[in-house]
One Martini backbone bead per residue (centre of mass of N, CA, C, O) as a GRO file, in nm:
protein
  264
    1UNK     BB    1 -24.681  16.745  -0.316
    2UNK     BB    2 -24.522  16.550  -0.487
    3UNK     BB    3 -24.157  16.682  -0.389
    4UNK     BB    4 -24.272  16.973  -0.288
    5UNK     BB    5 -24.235  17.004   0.006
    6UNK     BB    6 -24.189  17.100   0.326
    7UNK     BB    7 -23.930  17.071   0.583
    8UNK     BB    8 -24.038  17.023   0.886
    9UNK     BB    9 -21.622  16.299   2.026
   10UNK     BB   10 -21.341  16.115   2.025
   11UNK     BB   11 -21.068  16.063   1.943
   12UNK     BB   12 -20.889  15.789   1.813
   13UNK     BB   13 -20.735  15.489   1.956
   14UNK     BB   14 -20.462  15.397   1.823
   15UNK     BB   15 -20.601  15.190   1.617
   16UNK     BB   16 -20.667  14.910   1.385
   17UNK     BB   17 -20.929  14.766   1.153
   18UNK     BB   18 -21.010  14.500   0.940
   19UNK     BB   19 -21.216  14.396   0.708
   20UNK     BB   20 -21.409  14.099   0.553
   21UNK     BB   21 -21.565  13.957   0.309
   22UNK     BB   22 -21.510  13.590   0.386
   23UNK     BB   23 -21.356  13.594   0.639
   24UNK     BB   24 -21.221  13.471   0.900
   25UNK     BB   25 -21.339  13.638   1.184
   26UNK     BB   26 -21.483  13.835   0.983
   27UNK     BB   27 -21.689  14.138   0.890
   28UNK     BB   28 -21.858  14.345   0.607
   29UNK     BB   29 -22.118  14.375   0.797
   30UNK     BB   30 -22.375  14.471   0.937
   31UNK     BB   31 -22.680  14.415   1.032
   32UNK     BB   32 -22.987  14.437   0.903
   33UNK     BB   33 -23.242  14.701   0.951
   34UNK     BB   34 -23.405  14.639   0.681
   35UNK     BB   35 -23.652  14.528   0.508
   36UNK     BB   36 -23.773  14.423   0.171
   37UNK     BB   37 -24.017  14.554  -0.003
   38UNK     BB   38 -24.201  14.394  -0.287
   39UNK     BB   39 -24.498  14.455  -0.173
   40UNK     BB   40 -24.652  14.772  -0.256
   41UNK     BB   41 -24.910  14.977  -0.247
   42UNK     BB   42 -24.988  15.250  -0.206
   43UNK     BB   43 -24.884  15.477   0.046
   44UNK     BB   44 -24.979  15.645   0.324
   45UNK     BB   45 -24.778  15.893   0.567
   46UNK     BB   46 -24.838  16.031   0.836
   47UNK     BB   47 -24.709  16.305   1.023
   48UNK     BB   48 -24.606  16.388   1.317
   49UNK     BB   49 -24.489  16.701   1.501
   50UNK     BB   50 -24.228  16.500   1.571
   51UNK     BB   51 -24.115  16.444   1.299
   52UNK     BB   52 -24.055  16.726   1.196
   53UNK     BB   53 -23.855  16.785   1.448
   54UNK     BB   54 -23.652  16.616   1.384
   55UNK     BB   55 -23.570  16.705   1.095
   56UNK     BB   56 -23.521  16.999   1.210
   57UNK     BB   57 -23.257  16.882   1.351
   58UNK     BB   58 -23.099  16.766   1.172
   59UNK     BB   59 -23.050  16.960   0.959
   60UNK     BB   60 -22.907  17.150   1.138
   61UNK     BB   61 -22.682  16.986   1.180
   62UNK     BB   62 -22.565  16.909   0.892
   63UNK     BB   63 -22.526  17.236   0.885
   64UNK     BB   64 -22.311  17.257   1.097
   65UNK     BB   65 -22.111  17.060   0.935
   66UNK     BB   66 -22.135  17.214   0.658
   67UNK     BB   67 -22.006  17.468   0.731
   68UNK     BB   68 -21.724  17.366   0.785
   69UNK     BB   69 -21.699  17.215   0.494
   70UNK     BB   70 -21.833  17.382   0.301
   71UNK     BB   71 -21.898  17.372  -0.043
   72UNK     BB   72 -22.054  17.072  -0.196
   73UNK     BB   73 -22.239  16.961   0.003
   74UNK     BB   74 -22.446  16.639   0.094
   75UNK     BB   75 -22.778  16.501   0.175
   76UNK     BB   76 -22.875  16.178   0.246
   77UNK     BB   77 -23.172  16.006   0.225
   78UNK     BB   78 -23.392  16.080   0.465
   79UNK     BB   79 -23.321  16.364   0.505
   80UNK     BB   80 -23.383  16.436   0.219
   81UNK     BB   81 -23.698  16.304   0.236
   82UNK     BB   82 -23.820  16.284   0.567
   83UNK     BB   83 -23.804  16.002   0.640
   84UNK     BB   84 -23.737  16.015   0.992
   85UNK     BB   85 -23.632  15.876   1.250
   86UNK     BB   86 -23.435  15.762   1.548
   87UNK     BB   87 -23.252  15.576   1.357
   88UNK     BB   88 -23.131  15.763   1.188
   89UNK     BB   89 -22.908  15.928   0.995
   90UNK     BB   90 -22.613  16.129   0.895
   91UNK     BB   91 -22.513  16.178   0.547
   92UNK     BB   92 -22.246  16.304   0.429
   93UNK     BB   93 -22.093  16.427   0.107
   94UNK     BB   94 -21.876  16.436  -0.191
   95UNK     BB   95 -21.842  16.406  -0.516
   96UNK     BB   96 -21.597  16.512  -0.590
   97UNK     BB   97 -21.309  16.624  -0.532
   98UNK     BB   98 -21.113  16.557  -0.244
   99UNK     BB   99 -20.902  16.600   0.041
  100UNK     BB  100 -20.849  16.482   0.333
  101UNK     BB  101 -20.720  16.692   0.508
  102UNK     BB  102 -20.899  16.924   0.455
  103UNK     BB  103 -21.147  16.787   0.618
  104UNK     BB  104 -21.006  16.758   0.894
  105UNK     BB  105 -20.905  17.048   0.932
  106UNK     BB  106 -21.211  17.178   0.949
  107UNK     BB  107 -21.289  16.998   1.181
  108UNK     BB  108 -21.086  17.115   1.341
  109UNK     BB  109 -21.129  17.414   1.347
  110UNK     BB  110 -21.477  17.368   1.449
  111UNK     BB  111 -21.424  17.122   1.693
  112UNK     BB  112 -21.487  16.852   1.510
  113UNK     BB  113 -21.494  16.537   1.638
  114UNK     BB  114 -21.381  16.178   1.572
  115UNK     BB  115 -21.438  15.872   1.643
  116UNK     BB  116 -21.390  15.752   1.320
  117UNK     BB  117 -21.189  15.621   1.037
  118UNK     BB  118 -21.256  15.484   0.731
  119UNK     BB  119 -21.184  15.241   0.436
  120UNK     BB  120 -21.400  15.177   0.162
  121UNK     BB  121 -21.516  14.901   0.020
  122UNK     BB  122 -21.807  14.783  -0.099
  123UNK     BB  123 -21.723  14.690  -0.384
  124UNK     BB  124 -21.498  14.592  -0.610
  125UNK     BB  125 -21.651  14.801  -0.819
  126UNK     BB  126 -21.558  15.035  -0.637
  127UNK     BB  127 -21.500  15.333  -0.449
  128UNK     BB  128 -21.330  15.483  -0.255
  129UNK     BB  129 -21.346  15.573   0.053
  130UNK     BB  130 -21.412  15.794   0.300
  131UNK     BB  131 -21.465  15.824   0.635
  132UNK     BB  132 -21.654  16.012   0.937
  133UNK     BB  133 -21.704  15.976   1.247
  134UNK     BB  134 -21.944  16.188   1.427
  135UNK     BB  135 -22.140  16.229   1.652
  136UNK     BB  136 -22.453  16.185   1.648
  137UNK     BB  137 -22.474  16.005   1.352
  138UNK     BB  138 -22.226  16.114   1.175
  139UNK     BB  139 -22.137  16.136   0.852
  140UNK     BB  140 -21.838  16.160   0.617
  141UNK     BB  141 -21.815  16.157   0.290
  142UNK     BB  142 -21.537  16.049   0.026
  143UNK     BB  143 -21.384  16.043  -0.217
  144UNK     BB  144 -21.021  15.889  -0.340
  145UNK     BB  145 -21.166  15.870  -0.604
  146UNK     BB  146 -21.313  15.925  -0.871
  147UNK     BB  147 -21.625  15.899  -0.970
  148UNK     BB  148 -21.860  15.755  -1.078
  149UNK     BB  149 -22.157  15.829  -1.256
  150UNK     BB  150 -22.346  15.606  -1.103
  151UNK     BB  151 -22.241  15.672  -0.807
  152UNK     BB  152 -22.399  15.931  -0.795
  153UNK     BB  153 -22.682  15.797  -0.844
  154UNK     BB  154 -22.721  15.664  -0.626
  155UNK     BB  155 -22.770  15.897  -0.416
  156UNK     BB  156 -22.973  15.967  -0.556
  157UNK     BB  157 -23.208  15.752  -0.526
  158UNK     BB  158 -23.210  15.830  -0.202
  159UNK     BB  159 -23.152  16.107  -0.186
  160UNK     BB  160 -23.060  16.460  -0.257
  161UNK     BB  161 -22.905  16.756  -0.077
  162UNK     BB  162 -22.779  17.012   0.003
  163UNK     BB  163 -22.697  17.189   0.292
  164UNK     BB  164 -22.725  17.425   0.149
  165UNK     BB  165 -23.038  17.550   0.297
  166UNK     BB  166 -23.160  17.294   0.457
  167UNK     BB  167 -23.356  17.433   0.651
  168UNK     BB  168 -23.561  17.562   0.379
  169UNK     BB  169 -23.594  17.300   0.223
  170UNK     BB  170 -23.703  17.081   0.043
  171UNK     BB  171 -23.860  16.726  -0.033
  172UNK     BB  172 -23.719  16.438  -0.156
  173UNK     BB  173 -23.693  16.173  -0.430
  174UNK     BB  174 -23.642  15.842  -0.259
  175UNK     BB  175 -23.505  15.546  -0.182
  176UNK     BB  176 -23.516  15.295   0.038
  177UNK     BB  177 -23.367  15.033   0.201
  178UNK     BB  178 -23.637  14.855   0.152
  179UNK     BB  179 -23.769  14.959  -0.152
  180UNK     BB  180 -23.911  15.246  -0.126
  181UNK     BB  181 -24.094  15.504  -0.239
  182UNK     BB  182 -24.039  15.849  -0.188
  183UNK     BB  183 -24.317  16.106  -0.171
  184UNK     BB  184 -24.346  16.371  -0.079
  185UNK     BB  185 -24.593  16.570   0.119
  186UNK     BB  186 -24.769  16.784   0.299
  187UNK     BB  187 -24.822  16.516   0.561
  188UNK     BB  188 -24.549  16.330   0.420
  189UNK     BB  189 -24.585  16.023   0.242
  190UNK     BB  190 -24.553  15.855  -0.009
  191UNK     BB  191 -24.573  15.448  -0.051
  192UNK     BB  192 -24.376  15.224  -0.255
  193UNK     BB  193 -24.290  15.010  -0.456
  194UNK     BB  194 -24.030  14.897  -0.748
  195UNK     BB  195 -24.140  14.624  -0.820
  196UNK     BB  196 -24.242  14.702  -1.199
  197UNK     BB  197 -24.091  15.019  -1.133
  198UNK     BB  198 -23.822  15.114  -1.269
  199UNK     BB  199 -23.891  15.307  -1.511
  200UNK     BB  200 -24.021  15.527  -1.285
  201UNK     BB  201 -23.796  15.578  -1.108
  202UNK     BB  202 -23.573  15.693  -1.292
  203UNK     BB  203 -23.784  15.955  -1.380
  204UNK     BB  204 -23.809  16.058  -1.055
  205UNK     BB  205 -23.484  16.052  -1.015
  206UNK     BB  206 -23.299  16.123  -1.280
  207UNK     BB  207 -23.183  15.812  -1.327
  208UNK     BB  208 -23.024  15.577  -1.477
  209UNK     BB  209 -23.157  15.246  -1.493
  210UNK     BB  210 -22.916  15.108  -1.380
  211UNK     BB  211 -22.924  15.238  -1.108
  212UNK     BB  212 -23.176  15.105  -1.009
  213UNK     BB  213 -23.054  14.800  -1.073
  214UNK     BB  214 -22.824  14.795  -0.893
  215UNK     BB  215 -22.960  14.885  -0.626
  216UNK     BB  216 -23.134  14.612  -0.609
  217UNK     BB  217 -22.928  14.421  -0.641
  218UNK     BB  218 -22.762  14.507  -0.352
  219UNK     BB  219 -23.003  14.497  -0.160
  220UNK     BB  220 -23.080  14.216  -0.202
  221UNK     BB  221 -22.829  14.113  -0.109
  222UNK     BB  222 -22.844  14.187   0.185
  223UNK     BB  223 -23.130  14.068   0.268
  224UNK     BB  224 -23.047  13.780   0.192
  225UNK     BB  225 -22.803  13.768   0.388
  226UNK     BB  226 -22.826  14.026   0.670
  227UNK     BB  227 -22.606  14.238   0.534
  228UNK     BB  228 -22.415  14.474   0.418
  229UNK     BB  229 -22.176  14.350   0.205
  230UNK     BB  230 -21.884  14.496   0.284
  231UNK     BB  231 -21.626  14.425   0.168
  232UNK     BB  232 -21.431  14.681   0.303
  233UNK     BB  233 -21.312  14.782   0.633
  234UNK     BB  234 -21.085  15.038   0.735
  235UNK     BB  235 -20.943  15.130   1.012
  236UNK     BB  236 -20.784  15.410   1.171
  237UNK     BB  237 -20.519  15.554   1.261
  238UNK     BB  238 -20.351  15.746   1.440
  239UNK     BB  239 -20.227  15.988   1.201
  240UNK     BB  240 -20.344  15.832   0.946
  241UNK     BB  241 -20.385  15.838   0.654
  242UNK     BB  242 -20.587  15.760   0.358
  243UNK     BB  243 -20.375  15.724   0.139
  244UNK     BB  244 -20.213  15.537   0.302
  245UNK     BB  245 -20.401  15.314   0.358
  246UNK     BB  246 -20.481  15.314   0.047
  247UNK     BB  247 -20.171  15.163  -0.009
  248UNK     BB  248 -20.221  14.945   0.175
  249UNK     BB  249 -20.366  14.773   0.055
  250UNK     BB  250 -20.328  14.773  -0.260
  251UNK     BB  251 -20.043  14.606  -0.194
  252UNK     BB  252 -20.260  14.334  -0.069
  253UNK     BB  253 -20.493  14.387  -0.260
  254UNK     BB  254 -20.592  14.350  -0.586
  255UNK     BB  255 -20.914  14.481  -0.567
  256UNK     BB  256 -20.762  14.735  -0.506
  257UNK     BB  257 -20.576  14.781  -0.713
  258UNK     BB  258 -20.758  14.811  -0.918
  259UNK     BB  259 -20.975  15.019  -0.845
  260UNK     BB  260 -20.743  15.247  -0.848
  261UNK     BB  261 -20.662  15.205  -1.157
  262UNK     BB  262 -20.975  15.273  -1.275
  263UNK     BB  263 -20.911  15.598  -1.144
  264UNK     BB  264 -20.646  15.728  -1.300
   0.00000   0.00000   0.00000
């Protein structure tokens, strides 16, 4: 039944990065990587046996990874979902506060190294991310300050669950970034457009309406450009920390530093 169905590098090289969308000569984001579908009928999905195969290795991969950062953490997007492709990323988050040093620690405690670790501001009136990525294409975030209510629900529409216990967990309702709701079957996942059904996608999904308008608002606006549309992202050097990175920019970017003040 839809919603309930059962799961099927080398550190950083030692100089920084900063992008900005709309500066001459750098990218706020690569090219997207899927188009938005606006019109589709409920459609089924059955997944092949190698389908179910990928899903439970990325949870294991996951799994192996949150253990090592310890209680609180979720995967957010296809892997909560279930409909994982072979381009599918790994996407670990924090929603509580942490502190990032203790993050760096735990992984390298469990000898778990990072190809780059980035500061990110999605939009102006986002909050503060840290970035760690780390080989086969896993991702760890966490806010720099304390997300607002709705910046949860955001993770909540793609699909959240937490790591503990993930590889025996069932697959959760949420949408993809072409903006189709996915209710996971026991054969696959039935999925359809969410638009003119915004308020049924938000009680499935168990977030408020705001949040479904405005992630409809911030996708459609990517496919429209064709790239993810993130105002800021700031790589670290070796030895950098994030908060100190994220001083440095509030320092010189006014957007940056209301966005700091406005969680403070």
């Amino acid at each position: 039944m839809p919603g309930g169905a059962g799961p099927g590098g080398a550190p950083g090289t030692g100089w920084a990065h900063e992008y900005r969308k709309g500066l001459p000569g750098t990218s706020g984001g690569t090219m997207a990587k899927e188009k938005v579908v606006w019109l589709r009928d409920p459609k089924e999905v059955r997944y092949e046996p190698a389908r179910f195969e990928l899903l439970a290795r990325m949870r294991q991969e996951a799994e192996r990874v949150g253990s090592a950062l310890g209680p609180g953490w979720a995967v957010h997007g296809s892997v909560a979902r279930g409909d994982v492709r072979s381009t599918s990323d790994i996407d670990l988050v924090f929603v509580g506060n942490l502190r990032s040093y203790l993050v760096e620690l735990l992984l390298q405690r469990a000898g778990i190294d990072w190809v780059r670790r980035e500061v990110v501001l999605a939009t102006p009136n986002s909050t503060p991310k840290g970035h760690i990525h780390l080989g086969g294409e896993v991702t760890v975030t966490f806010p720099l300050m304390a997300f607002r209510p709705q910046e949860e629900g955001f993770y909540r529409f793609g699909g959240l669950l937490p790591v503990e216990g993930l590889s025996g967990a069932g697959r959760v309702n949420g949408v993809s970034k072409r903006l189709l709701l996915i209710l996971p079957t026991e054969n696959g996942h039935l999925e359809s457009s969410i638009q003119g059904r915004e308020a049924e996608t938000a009680r499935l999904l168990g977030v408020a309406p705001e949040v479904v308008a405005e992630r409809v608002r911030v996708l459609a606006r990517r496919d429209r450009l064709g790239r993810t549309g993130v105002y800021l992202r700031r790589e670290l050097a070796d030895g950098e920390a994030f908060e100190e990175a994220l001083k440095s920019l509030a320092d010189r970017d006014p957007v940056v530093r209301r966005a700091a003040r406005a969680r403070r």
